[in-house]
C-alpha beads as a LAMMPS data file, in Angstrom:
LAMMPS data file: protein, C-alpha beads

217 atoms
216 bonds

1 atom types
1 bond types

-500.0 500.0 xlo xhi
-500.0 500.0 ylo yhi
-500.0 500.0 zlo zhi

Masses

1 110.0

Atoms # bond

1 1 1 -16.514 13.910 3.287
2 1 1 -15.277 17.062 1.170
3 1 1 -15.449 15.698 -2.298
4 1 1 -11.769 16.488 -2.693
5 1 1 -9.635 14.536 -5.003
6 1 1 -6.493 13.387 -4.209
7 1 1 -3.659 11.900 -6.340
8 1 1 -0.803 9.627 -6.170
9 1 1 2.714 10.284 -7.504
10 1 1 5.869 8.594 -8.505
11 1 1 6.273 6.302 -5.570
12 1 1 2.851 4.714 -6.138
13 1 1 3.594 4.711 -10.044
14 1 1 7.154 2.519 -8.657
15 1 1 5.031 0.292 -6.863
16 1 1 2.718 -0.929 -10.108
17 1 1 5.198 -1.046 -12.365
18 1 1 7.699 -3.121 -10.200
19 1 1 4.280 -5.210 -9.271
20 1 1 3.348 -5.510 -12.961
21 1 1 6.879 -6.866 -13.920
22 1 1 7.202 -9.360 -10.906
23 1 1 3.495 -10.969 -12.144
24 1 1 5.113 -12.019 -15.666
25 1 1 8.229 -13.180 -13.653
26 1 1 6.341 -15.304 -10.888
27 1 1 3.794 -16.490 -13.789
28 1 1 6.845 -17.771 -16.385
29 1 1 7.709 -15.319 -18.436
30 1 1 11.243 -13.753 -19.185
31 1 1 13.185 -10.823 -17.536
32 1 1 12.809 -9.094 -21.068
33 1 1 8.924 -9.282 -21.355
34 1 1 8.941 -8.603 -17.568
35 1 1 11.164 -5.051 -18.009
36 1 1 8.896 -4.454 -20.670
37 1 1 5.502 -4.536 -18.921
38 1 1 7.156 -2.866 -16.082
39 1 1 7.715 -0.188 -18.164
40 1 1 4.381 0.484 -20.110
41 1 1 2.678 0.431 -16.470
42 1 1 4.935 2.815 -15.295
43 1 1 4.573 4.995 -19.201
44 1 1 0.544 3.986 -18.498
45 1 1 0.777 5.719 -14.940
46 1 1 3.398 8.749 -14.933
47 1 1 1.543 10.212 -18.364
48 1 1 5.159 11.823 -19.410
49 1 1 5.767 14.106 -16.439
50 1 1 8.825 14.221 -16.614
51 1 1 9.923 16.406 -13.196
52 1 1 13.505 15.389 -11.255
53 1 1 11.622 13.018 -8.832
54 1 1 9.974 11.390 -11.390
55 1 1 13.133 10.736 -13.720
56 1 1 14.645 9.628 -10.366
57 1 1 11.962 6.769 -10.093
58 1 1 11.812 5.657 -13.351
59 1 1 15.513 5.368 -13.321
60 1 1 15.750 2.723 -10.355
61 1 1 12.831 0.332 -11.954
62 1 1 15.186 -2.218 -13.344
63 1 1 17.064 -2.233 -10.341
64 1 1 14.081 -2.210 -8.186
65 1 1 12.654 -5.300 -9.813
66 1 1 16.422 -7.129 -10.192
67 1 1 15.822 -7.204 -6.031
68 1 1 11.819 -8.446 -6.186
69 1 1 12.803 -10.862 -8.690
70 1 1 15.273 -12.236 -5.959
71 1 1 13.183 -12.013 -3.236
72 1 1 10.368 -13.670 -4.684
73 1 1 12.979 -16.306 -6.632
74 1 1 12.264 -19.951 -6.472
75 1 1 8.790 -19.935 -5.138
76 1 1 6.337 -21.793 -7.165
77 1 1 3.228 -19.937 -9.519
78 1 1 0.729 -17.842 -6.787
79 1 1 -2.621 -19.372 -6.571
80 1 1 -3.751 -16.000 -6.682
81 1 1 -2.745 -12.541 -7.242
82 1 1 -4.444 -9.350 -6.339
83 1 1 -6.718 -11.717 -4.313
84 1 1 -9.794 -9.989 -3.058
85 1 1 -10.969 -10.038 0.709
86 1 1 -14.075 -8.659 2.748
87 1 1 -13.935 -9.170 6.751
88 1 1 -16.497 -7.957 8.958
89 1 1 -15.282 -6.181 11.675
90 1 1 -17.524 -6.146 14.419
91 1 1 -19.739 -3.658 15.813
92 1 1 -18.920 -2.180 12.235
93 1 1 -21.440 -1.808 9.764
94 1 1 -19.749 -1.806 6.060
95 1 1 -16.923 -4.706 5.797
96 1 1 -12.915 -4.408 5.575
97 1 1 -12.188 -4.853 1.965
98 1 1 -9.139 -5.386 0.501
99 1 1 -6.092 -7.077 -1.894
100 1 1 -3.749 -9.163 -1.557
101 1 1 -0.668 -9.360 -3.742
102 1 1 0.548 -12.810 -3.830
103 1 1 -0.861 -16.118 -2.169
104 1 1 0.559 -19.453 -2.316
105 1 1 -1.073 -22.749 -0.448
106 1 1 0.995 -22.283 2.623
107 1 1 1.573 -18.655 3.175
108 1 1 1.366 -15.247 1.110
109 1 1 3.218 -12.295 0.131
110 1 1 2.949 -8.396 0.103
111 1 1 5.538 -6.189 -1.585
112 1 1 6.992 -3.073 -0.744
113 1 1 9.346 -1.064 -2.637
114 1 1 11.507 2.027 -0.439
115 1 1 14.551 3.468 -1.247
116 1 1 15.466 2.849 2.242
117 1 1 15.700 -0.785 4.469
118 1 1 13.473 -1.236 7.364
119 1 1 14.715 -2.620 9.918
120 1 1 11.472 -4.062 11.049
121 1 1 7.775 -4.569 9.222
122 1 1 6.211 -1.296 9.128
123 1 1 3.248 -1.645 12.054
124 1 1 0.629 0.212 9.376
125 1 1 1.946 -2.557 7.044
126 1 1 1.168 -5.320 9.431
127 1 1 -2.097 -4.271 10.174
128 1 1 -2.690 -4.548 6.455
129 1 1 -1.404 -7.946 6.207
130 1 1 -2.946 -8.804 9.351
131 1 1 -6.550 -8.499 7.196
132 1 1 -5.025 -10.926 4.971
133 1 1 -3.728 -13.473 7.306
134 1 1 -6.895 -13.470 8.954
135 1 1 -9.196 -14.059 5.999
136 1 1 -6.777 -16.873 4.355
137 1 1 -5.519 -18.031 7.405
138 1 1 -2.207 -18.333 7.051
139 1 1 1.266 -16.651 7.527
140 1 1 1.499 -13.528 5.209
141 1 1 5.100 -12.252 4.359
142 1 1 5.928 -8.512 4.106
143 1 1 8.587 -7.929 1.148
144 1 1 10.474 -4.726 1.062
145 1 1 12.618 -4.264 -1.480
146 1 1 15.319 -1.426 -2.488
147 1 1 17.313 -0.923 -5.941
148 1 1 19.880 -2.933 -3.891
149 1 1 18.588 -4.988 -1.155
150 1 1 15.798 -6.843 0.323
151 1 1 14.055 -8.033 3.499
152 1 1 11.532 -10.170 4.672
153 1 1 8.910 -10.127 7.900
154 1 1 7.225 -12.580 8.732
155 1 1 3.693 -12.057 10.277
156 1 1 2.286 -14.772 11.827
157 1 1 -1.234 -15.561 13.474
158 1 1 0.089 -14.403 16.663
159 1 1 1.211 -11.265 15.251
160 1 1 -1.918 -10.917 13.294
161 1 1 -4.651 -11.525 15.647
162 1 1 -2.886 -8.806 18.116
163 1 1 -2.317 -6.092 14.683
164 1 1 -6.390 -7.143 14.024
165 1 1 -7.191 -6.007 17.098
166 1 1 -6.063 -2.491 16.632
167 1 1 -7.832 -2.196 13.274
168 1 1 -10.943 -2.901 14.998
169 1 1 -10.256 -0.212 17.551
170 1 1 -8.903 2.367 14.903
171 1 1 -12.485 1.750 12.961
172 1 1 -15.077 2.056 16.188
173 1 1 -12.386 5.019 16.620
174 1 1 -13.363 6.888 13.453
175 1 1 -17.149 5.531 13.534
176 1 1 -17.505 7.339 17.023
177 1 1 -15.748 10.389 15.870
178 1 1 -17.867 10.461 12.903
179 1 1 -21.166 10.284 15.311
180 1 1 -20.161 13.760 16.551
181 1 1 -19.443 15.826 13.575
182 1 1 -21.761 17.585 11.075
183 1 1 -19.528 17.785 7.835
184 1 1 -15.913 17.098 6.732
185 1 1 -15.455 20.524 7.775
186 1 1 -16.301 20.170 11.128
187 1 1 -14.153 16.572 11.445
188 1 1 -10.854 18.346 10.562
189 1 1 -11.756 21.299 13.126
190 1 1 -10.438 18.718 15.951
191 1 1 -7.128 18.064 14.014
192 1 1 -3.503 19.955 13.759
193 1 1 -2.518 18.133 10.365
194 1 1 1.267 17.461 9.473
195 1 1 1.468 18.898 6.449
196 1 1 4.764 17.616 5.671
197 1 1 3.769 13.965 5.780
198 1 1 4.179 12.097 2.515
199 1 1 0.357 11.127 3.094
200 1 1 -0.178 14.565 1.808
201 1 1 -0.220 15.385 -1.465
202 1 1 -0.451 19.340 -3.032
203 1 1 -4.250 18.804 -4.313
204 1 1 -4.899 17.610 -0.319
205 1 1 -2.886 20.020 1.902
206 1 1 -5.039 23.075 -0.236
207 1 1 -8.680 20.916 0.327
208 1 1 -7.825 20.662 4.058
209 1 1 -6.604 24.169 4.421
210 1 1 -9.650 25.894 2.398
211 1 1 -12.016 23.843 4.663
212 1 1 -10.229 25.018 7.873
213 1 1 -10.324 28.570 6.501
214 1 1 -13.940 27.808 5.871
215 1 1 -14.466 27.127 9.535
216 1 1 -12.844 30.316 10.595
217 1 1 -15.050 32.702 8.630

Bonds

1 1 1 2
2 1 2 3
3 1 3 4
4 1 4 5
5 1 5 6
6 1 6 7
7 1 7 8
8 1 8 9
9 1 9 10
10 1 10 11
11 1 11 12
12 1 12 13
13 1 13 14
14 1 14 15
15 1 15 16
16 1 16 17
17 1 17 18
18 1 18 19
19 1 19 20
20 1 20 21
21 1 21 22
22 1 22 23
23 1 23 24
24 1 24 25
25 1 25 26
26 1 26 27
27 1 27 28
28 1 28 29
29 1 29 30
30 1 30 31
31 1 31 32
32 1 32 33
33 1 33 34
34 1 34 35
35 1 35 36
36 1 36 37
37 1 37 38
38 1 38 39
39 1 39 40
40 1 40 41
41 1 41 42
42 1 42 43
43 1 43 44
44 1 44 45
45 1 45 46
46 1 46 47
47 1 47 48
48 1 48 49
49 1 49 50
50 1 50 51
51 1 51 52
52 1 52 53
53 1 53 54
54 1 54 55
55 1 55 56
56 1 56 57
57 1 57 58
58 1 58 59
59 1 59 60
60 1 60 61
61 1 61 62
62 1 62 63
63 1 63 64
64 1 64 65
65 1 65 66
66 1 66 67
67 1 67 68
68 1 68 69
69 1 69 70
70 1 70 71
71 1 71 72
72 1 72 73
73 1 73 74
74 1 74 75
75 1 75 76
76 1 76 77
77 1 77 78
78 1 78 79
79 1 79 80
80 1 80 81
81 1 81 82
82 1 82 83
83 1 83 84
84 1 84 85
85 1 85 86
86 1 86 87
87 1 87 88
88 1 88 89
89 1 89 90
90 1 90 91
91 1 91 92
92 1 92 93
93 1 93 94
94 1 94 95
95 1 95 96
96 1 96 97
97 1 97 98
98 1 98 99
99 1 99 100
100 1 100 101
101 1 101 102
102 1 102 103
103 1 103 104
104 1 104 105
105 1 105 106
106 1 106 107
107 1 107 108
108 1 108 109
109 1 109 110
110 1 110 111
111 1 111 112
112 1 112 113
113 1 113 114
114 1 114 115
115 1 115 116
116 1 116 117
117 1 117 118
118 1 118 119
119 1 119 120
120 1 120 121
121 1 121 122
122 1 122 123
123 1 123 124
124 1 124 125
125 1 125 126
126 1 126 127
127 1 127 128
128 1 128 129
129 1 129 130
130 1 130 131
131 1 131 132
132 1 132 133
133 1 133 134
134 1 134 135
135 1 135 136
136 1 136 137
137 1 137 138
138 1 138 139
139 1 139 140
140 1 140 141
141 1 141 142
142 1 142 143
143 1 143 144
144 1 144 145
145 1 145 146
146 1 146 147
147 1 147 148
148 1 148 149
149 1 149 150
150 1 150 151
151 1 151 152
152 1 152 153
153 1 153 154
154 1 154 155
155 1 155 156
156 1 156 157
157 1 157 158
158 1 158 159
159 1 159 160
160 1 160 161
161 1 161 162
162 1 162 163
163 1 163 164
164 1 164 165
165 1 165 166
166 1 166 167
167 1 167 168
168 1 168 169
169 1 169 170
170 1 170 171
171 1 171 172
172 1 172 173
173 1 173 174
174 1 174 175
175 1 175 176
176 1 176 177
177 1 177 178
178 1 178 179
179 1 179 180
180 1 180 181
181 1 181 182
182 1 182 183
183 1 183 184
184 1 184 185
185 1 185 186
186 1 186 187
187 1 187 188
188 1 188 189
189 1 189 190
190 1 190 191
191 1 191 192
192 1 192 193
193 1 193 194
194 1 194 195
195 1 195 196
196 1 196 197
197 1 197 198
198 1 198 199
199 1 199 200
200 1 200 201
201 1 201 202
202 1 202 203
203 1 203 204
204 1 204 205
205 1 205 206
206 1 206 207
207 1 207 208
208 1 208 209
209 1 209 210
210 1 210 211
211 1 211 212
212 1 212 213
213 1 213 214
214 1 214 215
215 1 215 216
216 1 216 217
């Protein structure tokens, strides 16, 4: 609602590169032409910064994708990858869109890459999944993988119908709260952010804060 741009950083550029190297593995190729397209993604998306956190990240890829290739091991060629969905949610006028990483005939796949082990599916993450187990209609699987271990979670139907239920609510949430403001100004008058949250990146924390100074004035 403010026209203000955001940007991702080296944890998103982690994610695409370990994603680009797993498609060559799943699809046939070798852990050498894998490593390699891993690589260029990750030169494509981190444009030679070269800051601590970023040397950091690009020094756990191989590691990284050593786990996803396990995790993922022995499963056949997804039908699809990056498979694109559109629900309706109801009462909703514009339609859930979204993409799923991996899906086979009997159940699909989502990674995550951390530097730390969940214990448990992230509940954000199986709302997103939920989307996708509701428009394939079938199990979805979330992935997490470290530069030394993995885990799965299964989300089932059960799980998914009860984690689609709160995206519905979260979206005639922000429809109704979007009924009673004016301007992206005036929506982030009723909110306290955390500014420490790794949602927030530099170019975002100074957008919100101008436009809450702008509301003072």
């Amino acid at each position: 609602m403010l026209g203000a741009k955001d940007e991702v950083g080296p944890g998103a550029w982690r994610g695409l590169a370990v994603e680009a190297g797993l498609d060559l593995l799943l699809y046939g190729d070798d852990s050498v032409t894998a490593i390699a397209a891993m690589k260029r993604e990750w030169d494509r998306q981190a444009m030679g910064l070269a800051d601590d956190k970023t040397l950091e990240e690009a020094a756990a890829l191989e590691d990284f994708l050593v786990q996803a290739a396990v995790a993922f091991g022995g499963l056949p060629i997804p039908l699809m990858r990056q498979a694109r969905i559109e629900l309706p949610l109801p009462g909703i006028s514009v339609p859930l869109i979204g993409f799923a990483d991996y899906v086979w005939e009997d159940h699909g796949r989502d990674l995550k890459t951390t530097w730390r082990l969940p214990s448990k599916a992230d509940p954000s993450h199986i709302q997103q999944v939920a989307s996708y187990a509701r428009y394939f209609k079938r199990n979805f699987h979330l992935v997490y993988c470290t530069p030394k271990k993995w885990a799965s979670y299964e989300v089932t139907q059960a799980v998914a119908d009860e984690a689609w239920e709160r995206v519905v609510e979260t979206a005639h949430a922000l429809r109704s709260m979007l009924e009673r403001v004016e301007d992206g100004v005036d929506a982030l008058s009723m909110f306290a952010p955390n500014y420490d949250d790794y949602h927030f990146s530099p170019p975002m924390i100074e957008a919100v804060k101008a436009a809450k100074a702008a509301r003072l004035l």
